[in-house]
N, C-alpha and C positions, 0 to 999 in steps of 0.2 A: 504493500500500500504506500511506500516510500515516493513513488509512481505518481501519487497524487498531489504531494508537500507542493502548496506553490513557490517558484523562482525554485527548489532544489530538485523538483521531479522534472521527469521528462513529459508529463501524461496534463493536458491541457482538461480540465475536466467539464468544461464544457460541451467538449469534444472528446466523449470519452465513448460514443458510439459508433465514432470513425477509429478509435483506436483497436476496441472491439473486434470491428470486421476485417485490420491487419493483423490483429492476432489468431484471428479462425486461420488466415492462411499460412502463420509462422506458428502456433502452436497448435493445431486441430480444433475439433466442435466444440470442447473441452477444456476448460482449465481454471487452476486455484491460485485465488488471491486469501494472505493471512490476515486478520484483522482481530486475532487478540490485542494490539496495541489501542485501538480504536471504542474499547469499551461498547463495542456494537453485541446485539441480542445473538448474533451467531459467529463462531471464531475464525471459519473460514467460507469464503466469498466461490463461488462455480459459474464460472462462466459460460452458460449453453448454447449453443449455435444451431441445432438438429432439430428438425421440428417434434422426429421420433420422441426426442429426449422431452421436449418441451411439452407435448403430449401426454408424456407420462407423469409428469410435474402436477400437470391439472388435473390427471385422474386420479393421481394417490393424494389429493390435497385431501380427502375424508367431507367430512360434513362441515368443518370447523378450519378451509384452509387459513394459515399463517401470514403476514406478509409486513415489511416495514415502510416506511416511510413515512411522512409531515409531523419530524421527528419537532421542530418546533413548535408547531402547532399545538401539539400533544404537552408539552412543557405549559404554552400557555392556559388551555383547555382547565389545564389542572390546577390553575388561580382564582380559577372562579368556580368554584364546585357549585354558586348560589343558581347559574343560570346551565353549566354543562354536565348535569348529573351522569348523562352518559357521554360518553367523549365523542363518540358518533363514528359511522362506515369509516372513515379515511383513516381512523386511529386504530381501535376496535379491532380486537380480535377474540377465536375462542367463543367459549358460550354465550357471553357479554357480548359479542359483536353479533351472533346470531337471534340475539332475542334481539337485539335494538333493529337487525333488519326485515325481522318475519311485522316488526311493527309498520316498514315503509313498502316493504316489494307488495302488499296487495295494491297499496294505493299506485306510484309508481308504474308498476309493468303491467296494468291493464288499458292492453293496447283500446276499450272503449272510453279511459280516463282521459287519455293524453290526446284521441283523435277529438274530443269535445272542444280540444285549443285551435282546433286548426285554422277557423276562420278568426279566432284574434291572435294570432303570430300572425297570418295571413295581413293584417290590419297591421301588426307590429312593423312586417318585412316591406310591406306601403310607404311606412313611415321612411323605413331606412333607404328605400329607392328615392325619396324627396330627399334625406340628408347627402345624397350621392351626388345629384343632380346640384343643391346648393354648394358642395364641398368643392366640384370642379372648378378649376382655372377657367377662368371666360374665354381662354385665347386656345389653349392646347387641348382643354376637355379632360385634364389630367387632374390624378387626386393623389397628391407626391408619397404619402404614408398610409395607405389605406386598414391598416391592422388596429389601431385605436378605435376609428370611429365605428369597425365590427364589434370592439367592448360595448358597445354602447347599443348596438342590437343584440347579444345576447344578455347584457345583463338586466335589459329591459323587458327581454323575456321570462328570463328564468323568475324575478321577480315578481310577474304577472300570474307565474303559474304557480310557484311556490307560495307569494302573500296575498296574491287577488287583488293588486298593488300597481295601480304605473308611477314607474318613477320619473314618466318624460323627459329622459335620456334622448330622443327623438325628437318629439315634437314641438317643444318647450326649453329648450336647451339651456337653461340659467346658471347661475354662477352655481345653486346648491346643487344641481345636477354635474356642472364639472366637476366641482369637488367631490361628487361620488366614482366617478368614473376617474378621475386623476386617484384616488385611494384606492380601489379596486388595482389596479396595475401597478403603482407602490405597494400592494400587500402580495401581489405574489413576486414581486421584484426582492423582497425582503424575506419570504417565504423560502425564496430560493437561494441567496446568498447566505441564509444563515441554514440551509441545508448544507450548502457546498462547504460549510467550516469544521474541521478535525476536532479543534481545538475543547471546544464548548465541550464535547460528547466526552473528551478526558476527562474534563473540571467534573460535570455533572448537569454544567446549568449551561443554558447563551446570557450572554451581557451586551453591553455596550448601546451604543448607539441607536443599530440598529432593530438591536434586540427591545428597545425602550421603543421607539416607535410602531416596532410590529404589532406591541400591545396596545398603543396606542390605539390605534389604528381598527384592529379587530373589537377594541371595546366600544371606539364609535358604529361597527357595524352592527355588534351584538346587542347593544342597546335601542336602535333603530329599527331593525328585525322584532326585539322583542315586545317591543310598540305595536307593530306592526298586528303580530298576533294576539295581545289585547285587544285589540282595536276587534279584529273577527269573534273573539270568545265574547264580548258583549253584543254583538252581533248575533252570534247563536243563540246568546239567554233566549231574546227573544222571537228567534225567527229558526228554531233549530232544523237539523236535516230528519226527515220524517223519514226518508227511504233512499238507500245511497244510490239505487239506479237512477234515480233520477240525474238530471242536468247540474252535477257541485262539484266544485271547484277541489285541488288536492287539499287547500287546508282546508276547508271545509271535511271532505271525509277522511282525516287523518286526526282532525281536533273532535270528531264524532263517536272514535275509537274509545270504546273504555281504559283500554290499557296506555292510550297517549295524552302524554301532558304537554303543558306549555312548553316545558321547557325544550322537552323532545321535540317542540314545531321547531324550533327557537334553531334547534342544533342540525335536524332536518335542512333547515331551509341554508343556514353557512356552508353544511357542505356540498349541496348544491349550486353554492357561489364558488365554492372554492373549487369543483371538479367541475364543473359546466360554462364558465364563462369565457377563459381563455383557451378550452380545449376546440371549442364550437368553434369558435371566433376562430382561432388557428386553422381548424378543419375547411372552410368555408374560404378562409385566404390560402390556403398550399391550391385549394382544389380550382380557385378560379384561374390563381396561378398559371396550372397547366391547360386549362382552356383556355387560356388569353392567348399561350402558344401553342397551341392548336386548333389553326381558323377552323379547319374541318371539323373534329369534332364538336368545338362550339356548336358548328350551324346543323348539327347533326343532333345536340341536346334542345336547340330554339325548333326546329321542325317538329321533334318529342312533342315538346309543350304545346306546341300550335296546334298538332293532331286530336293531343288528348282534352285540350281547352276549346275547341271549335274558334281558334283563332281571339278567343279573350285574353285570354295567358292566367285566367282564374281557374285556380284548379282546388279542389277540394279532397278531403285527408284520402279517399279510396284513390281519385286522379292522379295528387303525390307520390301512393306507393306505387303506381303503375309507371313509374319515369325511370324503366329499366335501363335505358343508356344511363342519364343522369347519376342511376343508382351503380354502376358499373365504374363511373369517372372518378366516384367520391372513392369507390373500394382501391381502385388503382392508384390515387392519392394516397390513400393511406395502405399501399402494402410500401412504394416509392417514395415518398417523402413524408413517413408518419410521423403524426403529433404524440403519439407514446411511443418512441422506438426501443425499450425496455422495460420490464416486469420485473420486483422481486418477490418468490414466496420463502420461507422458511420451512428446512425439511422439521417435521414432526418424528420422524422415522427414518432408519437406513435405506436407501433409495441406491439403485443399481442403474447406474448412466451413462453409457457412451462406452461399457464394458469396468467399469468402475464404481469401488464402492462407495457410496456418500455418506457420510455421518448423518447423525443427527443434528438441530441444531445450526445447520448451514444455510447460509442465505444463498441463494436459487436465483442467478441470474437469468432471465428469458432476455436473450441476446437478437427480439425480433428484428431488428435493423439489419440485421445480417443474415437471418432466414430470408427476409424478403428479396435478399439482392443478389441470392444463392441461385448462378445458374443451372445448377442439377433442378431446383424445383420450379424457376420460369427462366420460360426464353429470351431473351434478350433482356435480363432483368434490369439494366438501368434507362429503359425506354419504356415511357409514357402510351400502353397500349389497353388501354380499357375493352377494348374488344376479345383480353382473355380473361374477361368475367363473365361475358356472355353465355347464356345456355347451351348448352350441349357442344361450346366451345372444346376443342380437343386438349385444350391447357386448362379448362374451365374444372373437364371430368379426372382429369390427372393432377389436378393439385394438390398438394397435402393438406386437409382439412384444418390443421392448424398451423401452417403457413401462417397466415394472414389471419390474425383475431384482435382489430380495431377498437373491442371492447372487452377483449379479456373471455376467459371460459369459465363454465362451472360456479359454483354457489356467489364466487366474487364478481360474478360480471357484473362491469358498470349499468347499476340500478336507472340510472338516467339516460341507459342507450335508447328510446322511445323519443326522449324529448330533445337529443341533438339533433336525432336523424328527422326530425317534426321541423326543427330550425332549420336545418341545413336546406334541406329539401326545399322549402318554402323560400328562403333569402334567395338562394342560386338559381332558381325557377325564374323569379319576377328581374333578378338584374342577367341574366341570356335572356329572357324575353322581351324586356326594355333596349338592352344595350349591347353592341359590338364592343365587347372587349378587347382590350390590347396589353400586353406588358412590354412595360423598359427592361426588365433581365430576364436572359433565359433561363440562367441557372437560379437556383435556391440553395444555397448552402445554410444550414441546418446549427445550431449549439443547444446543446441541452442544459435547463435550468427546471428541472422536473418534468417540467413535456417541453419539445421541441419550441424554438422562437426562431425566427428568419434572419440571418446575419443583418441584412440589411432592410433599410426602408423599401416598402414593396410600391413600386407606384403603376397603376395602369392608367390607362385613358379606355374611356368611356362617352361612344360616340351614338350619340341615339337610332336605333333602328327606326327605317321607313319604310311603313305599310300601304 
C-alpha cells in the first residue's frame, strides 16, 4: 500500500483504475495488496479482474453480503445518534443493514412506485431542457461545463421523489438554491478527499479543515431534510394514506410503514443524495458524451423517440422503457466509461479464486474497469458500439452475465436502480429530441474520487433541431 503514500508512491490514486488494468497485464486477474498498516476492516486487499471470479464474489456474499466504504460519512453518522439511529444502506452492514433495507426495497423497487414519477421528472427534465437553452453562449450555442448544471437536474429530482419537495434548482434559480447545489458538490468533493487520506484511519478519527466543514455541511442538509419530513408527518395526521395502491408518493408510503420512523425518512432520503445525484448526473454526461460523437447513433436514438412518441418527443414510463437503442447506449457507456469502475465486498468466508485461497476477512476488489475492457469478453472493447447490446446480438448472447453490472448484483444492488434509469431515460430523451449535439473532446479521460468524474470540463454545443 506504500503505492498509494502521496509524492512517495508511484500509484496516483485517482487513477488507480488505470493502474489496475496494467496490473491484470503485469501481474494476472489476481493479486494482493497488504493493508495491516492501514487499520482497515480487512488485512489484505485482492484485486479481481475475471468476471468468473467476480461472479462468485456475489454468489457467496450469503444473505448478509459485506462491503466498505463512506468511511467518513460513517465517523460523522455516529455524532449524531439524535437524528441517524440507523447509519443507513451506504454504511450498514450485517443484520442491521438488512433490517434497515427490507424497510426501503418494498417502497423503492416497485417498478408501479417509481413509474407514478414519470410524468413529473418528465416536467423536471422540461425544466432542464429551458436551463440548457438559457445556459448556451448566444454566439457558438455552447455550454463550456455542462456536468454542474446536471447536479441540478438530479438533485431536483431525487428530492421530488424522496421529500415531495421542489427545490427549484431549475426553475427558480436563486441564490438559496445555488447554495444548495454549490454544497451538494462540496460535500462529495470532501467526501472524497477525506476518503482518499491514510492518515485519519491510523489516528482513529478525520480532523482538520476539511473534516470540520464536511460536518458542517451535512448538518445543514440533515436539518433541512428533517424539516422537510415534519412538514409530510403533519401532513398525514390529517390526511393519512388509506391504501398504499393508491397514487402516494415514496415518503408518503414509507412514513405509513409501522416499522418507519422519522428519522429512518431522514437517513433514507441522505442516502439517496449521496448515491443518486452525482452518479445520475455522471451517467447522463459520459452517455451524451458519446452520442455527441457519434452523429449516427444520435440520429438513430432521435428516430427511436420520434417512432415511439408519434413525433411529440413525449413519451410516457411504458414508451421510456421501450427506447431499446437509447437503453443499449446508456449500457455501453457504462461497460466503457463507467461511473462505478470498482466494487468492494469483504470475504465472510474462505473463498477459492482464480485457483487461490482467500482468507477471510479480505477486502474483495471487483476490478470492473478492467473486465469491461477485456478483449477475450468484447470485441473491440475500447470502441463505443452499443449495437452489442442488442438482442440476439452474437456478443449480446456470448457475454458474460456479469461483465457488465452498472448497479451491482445480489441482495446489495443499488436500491435506486429504478429511479436513475427513470432520470436518465427521461433527460437524454427530450435533449436528442430537442437538440443536435456536439462535443469539443473526443476522449474522456476518467479519475476516480468514489465514482468516476471527467478530467476535464465537458462542453458541447447544442444546436436546435428543425422539424
Amino acid at each position: 500500500m506504500h503505492h498509494y503514500v502521496p509524492a512517495l508512491g508511484g500509484y496516483d490514486i485517482a487513477k488507480v483504475h488505470e493502474f489496475a488494468e496494467k496490473n491484470y497485464y503485469k501481474l494476472g486477474p489476481i493479486y494482493k495488496e497488504d493493508l495491516r498498516a492501514l487499520n482497515a476492516p480487512g488485512d489484505f486487499a485482492f484485486w479481481l479482474s475475471d468476471a468468473d471470479d467476480i461472479e462468485k464474489v456475489y454468489r457467496s456474499g450469503g444473505k448478509f453480503p459485506i462491503r466498505g466504504g463512506f468511511d467518513s460519512l460513517a465517523v460523522y453518522r455516529k455524532t449524531r445518534p439524535d437524528v441517524y439511529k440507523a447509519l443507513g444502506l451506504l454504511i450498514l452492514n450485517g443484520k442491521d443493514w438488512h433490517t434497515f433495507r427490507s424497510k426501503i426495497q418494498p417502497v423503492l423497487l416497485q417498478p408501479r412506485v417509481i413509474s407514478n414519477y414519470s410524468n413529473s421528472i418528465s416536467s423536471i427534465a422540461d425544466e432542464m431542457i429551458n436551463v440548457i437553452r438559457q445556459s448556451r453562449d448566444e454566439k457558438t450555442l455552447e455550454i463550456a461545463d455542462l456536468g454542474p448544471e446536471l447536479y441540478r437536474y438530479t438533485l431536483e429530482s431525487i428530492a421530488f421523489i424522496a421529500l415531495d419537495k421542489r427545490l427549484n434548482c431549475l426553475s427558480d434559480y436563486g441564490t438559496t438554491q445555488r447554495n444548495i447545489v454549490a454544497s451538494v458538490k462540496e460535500l462529495f468533493h470532501l467526501e472524497a478527499t477525506l476518503n482518499e487520506s491514510f492518515l485519519w484511519r491510523i489516528i482513529g478519527r478525520p480532523y482538520g479543515k476539511n473534516w470540520k466543514r464536511f460536518m458542517q455541511i451535512n448538518d445543514e442538509f440533515t436539518s433541512m431534510v428533517f424539516e422537510f419530513v415534519q412538514e409530510k408527518i403533519k401532513q398525514l395526521a390529517s390526511e393519512p394514506v388509506k391504501n398504499p395502491e393508491d397514487d402516494v408518493s415514496v415518503l408518503e408510503l414509507f412514513l405509513s410503514r409501522p416499522d418507519c420512523t422519522p428519522e429512518d425518512a431522514v437517513t433514507m432520503t441522505m442516502d439517496m443524495f449521496y448515491a443518486g445525484i452525482d452518479t445520475t448526473a455522471h451517467l447522463i454526461l459520459f452517455t451524451l458524451h458519446h452520442l455527441a460523437n457519434h452523429s449516427d447513433f444520435q440520429e438513430r436514438v432521435y428516430q427511436e423517440i420520434m417512432d415511439l412518441s408519434n413525433g411529440t418527443g413525449h413519451l410516457d414510463s411504458e414508451q421510456l422503457s421501450n427506447l431499446t437503442f437509447l437503453k443499449a447506449c446508456i449500457k455501453e457507456t457504462s461497460r466503457l466509461t463507467p461511473v462505478v469502475p470498482i466494487l468492494m465486498r469483504i470475504s465472510q468466508e474462505p473463498i477459492a479464486l482464480s485457483g487461490y485461497a482467500i482468507p477471510a476477512r479480505s477486502f474483495l476488489i471487483l476490478n470492473h474497469y478492467t473486465v469491461h475492457h477485456r478483449p477475450d469478453y468484447f470485441t473491440d472493447p475500447l470502441s463505443f458500439k452499443p449495437d452489442r447490446w442488442a438482442r440476439k446480438s452474437r456478443e449480446e448472447i456470448k457475454a458474460h452475465l456479469f461483465a457488465v453490472l452498472p448497479f451491482g448484483h445480489g441482495p446489495r444492488m443499488c436500491i435506486g436502480r429504478r429511479i436513475a434509469e427513470l432520470e436518465t431515460l427521461s433527460l437524454l430523451s427530450k435533449i436528442i429530441y430537442n437538440f443536435k449535439v456536439t462535443a469539443k473532446h473526443t476522449e474522456l479521460p476518467l479519475s476516480l474520487k468514489i465514482i468516476s468524474y471527467p478530467d476535464n470540463k465537458m462542453t458541447f454545443t447544442f444546436n436546435e433541431r428543425q422539424r
